[in-house]
C-alpha positions in Angstrom: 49.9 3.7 -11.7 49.7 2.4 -8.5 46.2 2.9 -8.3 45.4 1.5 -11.2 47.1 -1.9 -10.3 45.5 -1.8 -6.8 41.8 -1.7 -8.3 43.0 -5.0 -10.6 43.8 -6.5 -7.8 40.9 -5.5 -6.1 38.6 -6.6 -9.1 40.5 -9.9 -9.2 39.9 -10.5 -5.6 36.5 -9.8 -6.1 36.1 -12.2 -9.0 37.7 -15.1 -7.5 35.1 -14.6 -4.6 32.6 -14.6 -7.2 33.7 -17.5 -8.8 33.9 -19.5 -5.3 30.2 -17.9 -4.6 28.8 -19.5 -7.9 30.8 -22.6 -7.5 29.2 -23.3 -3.5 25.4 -22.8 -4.9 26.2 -25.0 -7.6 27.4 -27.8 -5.6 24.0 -27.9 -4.1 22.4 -26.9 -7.6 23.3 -29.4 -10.5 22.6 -28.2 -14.2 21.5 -24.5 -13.3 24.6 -22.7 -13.8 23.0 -19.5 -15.7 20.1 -19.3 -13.5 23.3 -19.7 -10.1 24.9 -16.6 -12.1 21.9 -14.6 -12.7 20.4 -15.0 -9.1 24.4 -13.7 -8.0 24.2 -11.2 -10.3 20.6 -9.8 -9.0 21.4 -10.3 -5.1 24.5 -8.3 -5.6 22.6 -5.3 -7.4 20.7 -5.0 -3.9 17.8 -6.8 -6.4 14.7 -8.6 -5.9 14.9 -11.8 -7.0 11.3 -13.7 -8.1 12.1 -17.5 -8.8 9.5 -19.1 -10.9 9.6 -22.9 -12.3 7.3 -26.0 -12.3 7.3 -27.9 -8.5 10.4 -30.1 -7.5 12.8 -28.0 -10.0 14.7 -26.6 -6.9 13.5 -23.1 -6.3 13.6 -23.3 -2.5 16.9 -25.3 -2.6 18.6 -22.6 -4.5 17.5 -19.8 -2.3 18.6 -21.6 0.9 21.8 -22.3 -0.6 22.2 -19.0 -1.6 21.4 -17.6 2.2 23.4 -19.9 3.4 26.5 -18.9 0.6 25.6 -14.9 1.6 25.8 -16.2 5.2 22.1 -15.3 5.7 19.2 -16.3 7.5 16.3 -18.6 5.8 12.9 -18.7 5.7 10.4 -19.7 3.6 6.9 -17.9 3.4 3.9 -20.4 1.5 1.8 -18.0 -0.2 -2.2 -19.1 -0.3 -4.9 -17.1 -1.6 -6.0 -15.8 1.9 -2.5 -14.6 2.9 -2.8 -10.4 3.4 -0.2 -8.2 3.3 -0.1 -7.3 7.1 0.4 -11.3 7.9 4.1 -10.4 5.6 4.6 -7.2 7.3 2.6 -6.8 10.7 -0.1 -5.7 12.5 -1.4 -3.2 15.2 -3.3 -4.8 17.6 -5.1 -3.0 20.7 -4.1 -3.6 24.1 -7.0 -3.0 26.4 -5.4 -3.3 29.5 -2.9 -0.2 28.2 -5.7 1.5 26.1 -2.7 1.8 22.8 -2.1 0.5 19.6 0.3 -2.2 19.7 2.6 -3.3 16.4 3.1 -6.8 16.2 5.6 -7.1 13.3 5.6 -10.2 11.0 8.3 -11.9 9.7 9.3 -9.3 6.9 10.4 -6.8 9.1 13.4 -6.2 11.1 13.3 -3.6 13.9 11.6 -1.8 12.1 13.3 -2.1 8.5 12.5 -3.7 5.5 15.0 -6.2 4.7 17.2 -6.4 1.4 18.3 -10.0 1.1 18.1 -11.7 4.8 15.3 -13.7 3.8 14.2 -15.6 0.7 10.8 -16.0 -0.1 10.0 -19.0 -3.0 6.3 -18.8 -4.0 4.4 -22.1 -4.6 1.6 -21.9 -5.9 -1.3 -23.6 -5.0 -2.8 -26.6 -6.7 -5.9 -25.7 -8.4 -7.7 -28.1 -7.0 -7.6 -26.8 -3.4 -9.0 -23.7 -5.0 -12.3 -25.4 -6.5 -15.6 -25.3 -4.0 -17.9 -27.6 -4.0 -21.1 -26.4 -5.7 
């Protein structure tokens, strides 16, 4: 019996920090409540979290409000069509004057670790016009 009323309290506990979670996003984010819940929901599955929407809806807004409600760091990563995967994740570079391979890690790495939710990465898309050459 005791057990049983420790995990209510527990599970009570938890949802009232929930609650105060959701409520500190949505102060930032007016309107959005379901997609405040679902990103919560997703971050605390250890998810990935893709936010997609037209431009000025708030998807870079929402995830800095959520780093800053998870107590996380921000940054924000503008995907173009030239952008390779080792510009996300690093490269190894040669060091002439030490004949060896250097790794120079990029911003998605963290000695060494791939991170779960420390950073949030809104894509924009870009316009098609910069995409048209002249021909």
């Amino acid at each position: 019996m005791i057990g049983e009323v420790e995990a209510t309290s527990t599970a009570h506990k938890l949802e009232a920090q929930i609650r105060e979670l959701k409520a500190s996003v949505e102060h930032v984010i007016t309107g959005k409540s379901e997609v405040v819940e679902l990103a919560i929901v997703a971050l605390l599955a250890r998810g990935h979290l893709l936010i997609e929407d037209v431009p000025g809806i708030g998807k870079t807004t929402l995830a800095h409000a959520l780093a800053r409600s998870f107590d996380c760091t921000f940054q924000r990563i503008q995907f173009t069509s030239d952008l390779l995967p080792s510009d996300l994740t690093g490269v190894s570079i040669f060091n002439q004057l030490e004949h060896q391979f250097e790794f120079r890690q990029g911003p998605l790495l963290d000695l060494g670790e791939w991170l779960d939710a420390k950073y949030s990465f809104p894509i924009s898309k870009v316009p098609e016009y910069e995409n048209k050459r002249e021909g």
